[in-house]
PyMOL CGO cylinders between C-alpha atoms (Angstrom):
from pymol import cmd
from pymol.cgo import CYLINDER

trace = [
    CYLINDER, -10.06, 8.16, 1.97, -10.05, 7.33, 5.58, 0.3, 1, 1, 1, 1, 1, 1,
    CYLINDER, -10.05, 7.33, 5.58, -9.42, 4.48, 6.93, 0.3, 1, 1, 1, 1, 1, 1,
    CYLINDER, -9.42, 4.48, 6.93, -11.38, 3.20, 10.05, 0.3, 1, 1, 1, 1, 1, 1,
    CYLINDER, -11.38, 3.20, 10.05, -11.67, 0.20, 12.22, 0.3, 1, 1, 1, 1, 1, 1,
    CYLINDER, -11.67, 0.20, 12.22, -14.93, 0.28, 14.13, 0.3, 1, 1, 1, 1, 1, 1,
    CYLINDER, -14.93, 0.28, 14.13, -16.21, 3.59, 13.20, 0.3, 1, 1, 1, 1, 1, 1,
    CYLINDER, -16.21, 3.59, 13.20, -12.59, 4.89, 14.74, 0.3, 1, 1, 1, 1, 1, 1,
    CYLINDER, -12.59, 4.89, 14.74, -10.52, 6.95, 11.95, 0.3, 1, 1, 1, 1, 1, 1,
    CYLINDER, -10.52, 6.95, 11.95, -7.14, 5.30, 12.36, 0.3, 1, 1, 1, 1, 1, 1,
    CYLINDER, -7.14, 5.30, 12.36, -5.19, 6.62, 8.98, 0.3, 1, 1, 1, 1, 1, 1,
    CYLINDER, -5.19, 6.62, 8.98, -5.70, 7.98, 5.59, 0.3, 1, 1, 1, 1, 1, 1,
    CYLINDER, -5.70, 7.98, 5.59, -5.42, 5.70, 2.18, 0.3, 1, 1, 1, 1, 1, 1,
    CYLINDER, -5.42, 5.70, 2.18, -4.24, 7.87, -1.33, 0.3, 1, 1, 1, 1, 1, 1,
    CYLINDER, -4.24, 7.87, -1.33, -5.30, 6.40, -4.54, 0.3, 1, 1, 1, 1, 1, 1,
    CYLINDER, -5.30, 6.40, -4.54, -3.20, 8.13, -7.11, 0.3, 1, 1, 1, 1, 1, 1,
    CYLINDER, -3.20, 8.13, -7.11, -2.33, 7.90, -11.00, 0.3, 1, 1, 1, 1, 1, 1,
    CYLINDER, -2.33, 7.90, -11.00, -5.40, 6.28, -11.70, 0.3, 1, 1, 1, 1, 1, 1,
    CYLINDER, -5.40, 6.28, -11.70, -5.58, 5.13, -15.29, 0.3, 1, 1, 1, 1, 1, 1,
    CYLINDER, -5.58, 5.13, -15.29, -8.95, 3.64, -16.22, 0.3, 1, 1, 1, 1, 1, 1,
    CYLINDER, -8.95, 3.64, -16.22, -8.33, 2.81, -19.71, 0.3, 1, 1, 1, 1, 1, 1,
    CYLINDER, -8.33, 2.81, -19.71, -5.19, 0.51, -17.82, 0.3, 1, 1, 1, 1, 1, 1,
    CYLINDER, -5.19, 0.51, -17.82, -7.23, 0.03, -15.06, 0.3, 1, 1, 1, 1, 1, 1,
    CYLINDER, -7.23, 0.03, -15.06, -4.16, 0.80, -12.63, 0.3, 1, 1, 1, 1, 1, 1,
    CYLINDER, -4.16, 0.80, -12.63, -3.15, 2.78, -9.70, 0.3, 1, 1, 1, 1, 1, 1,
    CYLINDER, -3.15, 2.78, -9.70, -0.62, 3.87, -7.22, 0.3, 1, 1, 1, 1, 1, 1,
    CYLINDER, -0.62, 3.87, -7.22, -2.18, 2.59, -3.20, 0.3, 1, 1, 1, 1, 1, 1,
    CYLINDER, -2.18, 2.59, -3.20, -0.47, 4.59, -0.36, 0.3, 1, 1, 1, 1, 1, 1,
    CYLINDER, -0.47, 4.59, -0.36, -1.44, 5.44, 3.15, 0.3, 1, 1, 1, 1, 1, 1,
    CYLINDER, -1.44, 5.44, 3.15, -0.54, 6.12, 6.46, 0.3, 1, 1, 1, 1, 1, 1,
    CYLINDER, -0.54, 6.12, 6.46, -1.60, 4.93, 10.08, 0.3, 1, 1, 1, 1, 1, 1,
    CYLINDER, -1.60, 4.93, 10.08, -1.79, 7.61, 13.04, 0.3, 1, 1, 1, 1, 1, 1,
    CYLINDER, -1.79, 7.61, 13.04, 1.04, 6.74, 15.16, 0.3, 1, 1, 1, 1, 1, 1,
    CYLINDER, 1.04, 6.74, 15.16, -0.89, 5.80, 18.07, 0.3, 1, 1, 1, 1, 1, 1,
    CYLINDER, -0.89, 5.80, 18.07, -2.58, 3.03, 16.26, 0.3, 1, 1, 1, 1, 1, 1,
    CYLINDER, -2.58, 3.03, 16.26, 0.50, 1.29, 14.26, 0.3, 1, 1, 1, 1, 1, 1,
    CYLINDER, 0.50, 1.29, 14.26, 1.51, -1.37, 16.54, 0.3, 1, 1, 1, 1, 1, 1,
    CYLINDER, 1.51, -1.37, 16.54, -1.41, -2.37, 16.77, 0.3, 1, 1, 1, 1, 1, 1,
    CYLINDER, -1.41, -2.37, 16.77, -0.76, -5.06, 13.49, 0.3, 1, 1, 1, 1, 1, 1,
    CYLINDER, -0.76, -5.06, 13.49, -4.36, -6.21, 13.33, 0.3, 1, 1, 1, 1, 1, 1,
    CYLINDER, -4.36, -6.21, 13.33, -5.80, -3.06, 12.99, 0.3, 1, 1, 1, 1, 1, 1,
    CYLINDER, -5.80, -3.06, 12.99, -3.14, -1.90, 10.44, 0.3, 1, 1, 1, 1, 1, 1,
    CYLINDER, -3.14, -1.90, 10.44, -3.50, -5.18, 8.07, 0.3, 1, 1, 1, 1, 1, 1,
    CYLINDER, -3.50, -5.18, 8.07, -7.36, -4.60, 8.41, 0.3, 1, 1, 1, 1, 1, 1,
    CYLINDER, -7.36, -4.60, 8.41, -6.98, -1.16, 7.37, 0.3, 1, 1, 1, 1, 1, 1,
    CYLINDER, -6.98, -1.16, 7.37, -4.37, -1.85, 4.28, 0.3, 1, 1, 1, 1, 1, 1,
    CYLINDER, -4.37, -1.85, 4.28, -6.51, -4.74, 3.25, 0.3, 1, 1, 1, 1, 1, 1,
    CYLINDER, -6.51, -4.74, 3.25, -9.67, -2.56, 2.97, 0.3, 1, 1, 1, 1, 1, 1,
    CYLINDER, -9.67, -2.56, 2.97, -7.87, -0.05, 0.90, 0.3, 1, 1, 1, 1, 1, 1,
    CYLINDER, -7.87, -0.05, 0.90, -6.82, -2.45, -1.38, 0.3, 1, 1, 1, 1, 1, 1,
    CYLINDER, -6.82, -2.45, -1.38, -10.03, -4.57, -1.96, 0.3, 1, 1, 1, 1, 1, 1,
    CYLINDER, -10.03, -4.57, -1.96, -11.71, -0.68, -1.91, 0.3, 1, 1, 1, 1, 1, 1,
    CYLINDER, -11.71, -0.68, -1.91, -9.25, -0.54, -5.45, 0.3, 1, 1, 1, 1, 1, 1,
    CYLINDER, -9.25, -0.54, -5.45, -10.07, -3.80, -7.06, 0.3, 1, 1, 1, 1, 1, 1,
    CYLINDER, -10.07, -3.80, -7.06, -13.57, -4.55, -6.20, 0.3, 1, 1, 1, 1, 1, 1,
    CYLINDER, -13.57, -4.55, -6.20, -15.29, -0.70, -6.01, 0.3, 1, 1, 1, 1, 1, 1,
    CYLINDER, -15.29, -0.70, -6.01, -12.66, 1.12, -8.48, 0.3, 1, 1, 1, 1, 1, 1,
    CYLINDER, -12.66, 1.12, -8.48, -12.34, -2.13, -10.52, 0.3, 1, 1, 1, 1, 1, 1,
    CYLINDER, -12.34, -2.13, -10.52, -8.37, -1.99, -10.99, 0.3, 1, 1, 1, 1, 1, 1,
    CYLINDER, -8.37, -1.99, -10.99, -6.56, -5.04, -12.69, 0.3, 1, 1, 1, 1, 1, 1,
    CYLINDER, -6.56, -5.04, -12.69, -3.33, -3.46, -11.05, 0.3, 1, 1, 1, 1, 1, 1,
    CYLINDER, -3.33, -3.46, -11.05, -2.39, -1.69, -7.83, 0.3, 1, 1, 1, 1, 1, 1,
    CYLINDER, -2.39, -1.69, -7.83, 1.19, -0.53, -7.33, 0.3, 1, 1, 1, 1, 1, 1,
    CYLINDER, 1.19, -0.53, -7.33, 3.07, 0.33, -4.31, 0.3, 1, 1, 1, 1, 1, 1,
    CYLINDER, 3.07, 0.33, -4.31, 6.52, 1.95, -3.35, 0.3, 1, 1, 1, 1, 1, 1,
    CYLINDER, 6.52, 1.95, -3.35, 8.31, 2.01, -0.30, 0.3, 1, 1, 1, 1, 1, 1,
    CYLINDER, 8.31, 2.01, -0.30, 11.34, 2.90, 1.30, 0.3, 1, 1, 1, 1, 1, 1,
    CYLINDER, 11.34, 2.90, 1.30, 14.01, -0.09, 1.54, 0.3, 1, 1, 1, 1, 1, 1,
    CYLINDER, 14.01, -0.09, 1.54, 14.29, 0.93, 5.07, 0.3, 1, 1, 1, 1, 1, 1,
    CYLINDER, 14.29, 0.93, 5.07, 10.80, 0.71, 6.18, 0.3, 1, 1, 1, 1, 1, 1,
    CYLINDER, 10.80, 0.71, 6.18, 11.02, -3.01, 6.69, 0.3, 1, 1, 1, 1, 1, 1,
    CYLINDER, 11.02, -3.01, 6.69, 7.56, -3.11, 8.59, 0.3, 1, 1, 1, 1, 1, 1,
    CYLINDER, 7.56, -3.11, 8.59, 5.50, -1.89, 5.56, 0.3, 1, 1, 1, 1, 1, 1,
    CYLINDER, 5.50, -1.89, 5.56, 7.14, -3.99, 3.32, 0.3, 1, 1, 1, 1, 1, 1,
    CYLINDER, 7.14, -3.99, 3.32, 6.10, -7.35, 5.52, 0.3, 1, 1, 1, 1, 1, 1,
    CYLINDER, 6.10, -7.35, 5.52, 2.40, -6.03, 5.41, 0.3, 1, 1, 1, 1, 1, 1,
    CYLINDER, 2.40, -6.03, 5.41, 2.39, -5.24, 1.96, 0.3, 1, 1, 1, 1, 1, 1,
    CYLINDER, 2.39, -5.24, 1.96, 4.68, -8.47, 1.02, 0.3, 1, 1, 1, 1, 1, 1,
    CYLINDER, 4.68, -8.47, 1.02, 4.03, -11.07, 3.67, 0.3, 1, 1, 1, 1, 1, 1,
    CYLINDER, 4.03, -11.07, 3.67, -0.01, -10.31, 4.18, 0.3, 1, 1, 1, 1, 1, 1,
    CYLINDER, -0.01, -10.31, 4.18, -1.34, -8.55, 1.15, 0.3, 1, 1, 1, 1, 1, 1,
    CYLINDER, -1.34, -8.55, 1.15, 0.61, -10.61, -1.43, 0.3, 1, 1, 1, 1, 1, 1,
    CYLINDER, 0.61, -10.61, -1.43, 2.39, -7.64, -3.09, 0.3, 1, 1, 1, 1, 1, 1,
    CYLINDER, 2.39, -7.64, -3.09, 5.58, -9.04, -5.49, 0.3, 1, 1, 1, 1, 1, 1,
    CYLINDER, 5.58, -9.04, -5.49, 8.90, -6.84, -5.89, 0.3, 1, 1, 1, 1, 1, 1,
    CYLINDER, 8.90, -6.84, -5.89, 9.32, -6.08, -9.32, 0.3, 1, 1, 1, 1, 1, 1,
    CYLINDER, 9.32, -6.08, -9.32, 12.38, -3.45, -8.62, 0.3, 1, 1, 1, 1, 1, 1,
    CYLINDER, 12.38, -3.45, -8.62, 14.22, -1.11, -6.62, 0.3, 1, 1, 1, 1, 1, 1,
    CYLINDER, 14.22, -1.11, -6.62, 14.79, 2.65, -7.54, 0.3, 1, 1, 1, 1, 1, 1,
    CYLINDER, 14.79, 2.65, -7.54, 17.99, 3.59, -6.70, 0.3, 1, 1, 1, 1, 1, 1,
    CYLINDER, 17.99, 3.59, -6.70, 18.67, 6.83, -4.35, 0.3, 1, 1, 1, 1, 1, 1,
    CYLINDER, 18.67, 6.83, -4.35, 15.02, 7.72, -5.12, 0.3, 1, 1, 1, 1, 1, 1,
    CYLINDER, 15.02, 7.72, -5.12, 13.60, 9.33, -1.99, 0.3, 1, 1, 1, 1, 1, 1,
    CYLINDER, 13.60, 9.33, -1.99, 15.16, 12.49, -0.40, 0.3, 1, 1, 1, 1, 1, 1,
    CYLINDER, 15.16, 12.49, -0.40, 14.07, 12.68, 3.07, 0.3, 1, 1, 1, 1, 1, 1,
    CYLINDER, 14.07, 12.68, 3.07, 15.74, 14.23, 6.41, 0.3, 1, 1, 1, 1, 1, 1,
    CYLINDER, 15.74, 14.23, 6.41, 18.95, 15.03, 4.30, 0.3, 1, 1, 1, 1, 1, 1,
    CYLINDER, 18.95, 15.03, 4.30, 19.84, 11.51, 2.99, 0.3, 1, 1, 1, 1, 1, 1,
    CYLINDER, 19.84, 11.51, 2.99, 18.65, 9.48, 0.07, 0.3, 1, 1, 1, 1, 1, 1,
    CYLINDER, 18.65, 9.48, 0.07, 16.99, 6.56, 0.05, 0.3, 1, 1, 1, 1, 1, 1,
    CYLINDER, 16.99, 6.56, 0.05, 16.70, 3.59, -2.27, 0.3, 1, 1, 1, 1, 1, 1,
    CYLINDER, 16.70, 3.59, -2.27, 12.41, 2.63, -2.39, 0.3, 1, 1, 1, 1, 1, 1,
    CYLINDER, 12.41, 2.63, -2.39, 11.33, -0.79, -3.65, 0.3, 1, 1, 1, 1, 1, 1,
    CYLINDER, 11.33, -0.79, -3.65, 8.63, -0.91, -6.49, 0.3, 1, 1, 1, 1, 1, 1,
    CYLINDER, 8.63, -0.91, -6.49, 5.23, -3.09, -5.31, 0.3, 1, 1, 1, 1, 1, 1,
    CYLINDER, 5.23, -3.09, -5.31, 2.87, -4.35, -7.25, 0.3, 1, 1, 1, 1, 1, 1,
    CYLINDER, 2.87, -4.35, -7.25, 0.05, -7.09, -7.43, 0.3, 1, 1, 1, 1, 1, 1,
    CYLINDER, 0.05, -7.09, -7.43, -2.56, -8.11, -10.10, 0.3, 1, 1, 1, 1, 1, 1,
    CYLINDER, -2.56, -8.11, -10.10, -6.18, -8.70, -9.48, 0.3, 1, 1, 1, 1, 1, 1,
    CYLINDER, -6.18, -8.70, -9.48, -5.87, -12.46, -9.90, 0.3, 1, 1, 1, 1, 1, 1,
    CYLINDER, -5.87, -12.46, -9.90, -3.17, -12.33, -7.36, 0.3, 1, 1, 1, 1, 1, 1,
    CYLINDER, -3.17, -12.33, -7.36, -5.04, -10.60, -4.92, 0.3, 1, 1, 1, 1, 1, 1,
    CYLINDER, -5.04, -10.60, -4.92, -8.43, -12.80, -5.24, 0.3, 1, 1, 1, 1, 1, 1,
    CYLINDER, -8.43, -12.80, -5.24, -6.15, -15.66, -4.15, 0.3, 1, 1, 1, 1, 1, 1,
    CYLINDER, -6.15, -15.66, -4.15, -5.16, -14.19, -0.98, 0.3, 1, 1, 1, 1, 1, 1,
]
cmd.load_cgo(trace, "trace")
């Protein structure tokens, strides 16, 4: 899916695993460089994607992963969307010749109609 702010394609969102009988998935995405600092746009964009997976796909959970390093995605995902840790994979994530620990996201519907 693409993700727009005003008509203006600013990023991609990938819905993955998705289990209806669970009524789960795995929410990732990306923001075109030019547009991520601007934060309003990007928490716009994330929040869309993830009330596109509760209230269209009708999910009762929506998991996330990131890398430990990527401190900005876990403050939108954390701080703004209401996303709770529940673990870190160790050495997961090979990328540009080092491995990197990620840090397993999720939230529950109820969770996210009280944001």
């Amino acid at each position: 899916m693409i993700a727009e702010n005003n008509s203006q394609p600013i990023g991609v969102a990938i819905y993955s695993e998705i289990n209806y009988v669970d009524r789960s998935l795995s929410i990732s995405g990306s923001i075109y460089s030019q547009f991520r600092r601007d934060v309003n746009k990007v928490k716009d964009a994330f929040a869309a994607g993830l009330d596109f997976a509760f209230e269209i796909l009708n999910m009762f959970r929506v998991e996330a992963e990131v890398l430990e390093s990527n401190v900005p995605a876990q403050q939108l995902e954390i701080g703004y969307l209401g996303f709770v840790v529940e673990g870190i994979r160790r050495k997961a994530v090979y990328k540009s010749g080092k491995y990197y620990n990620s840090v397993m996201l999720g939230i529950l519907r109820d969770e996210w109609e009280q944001c």
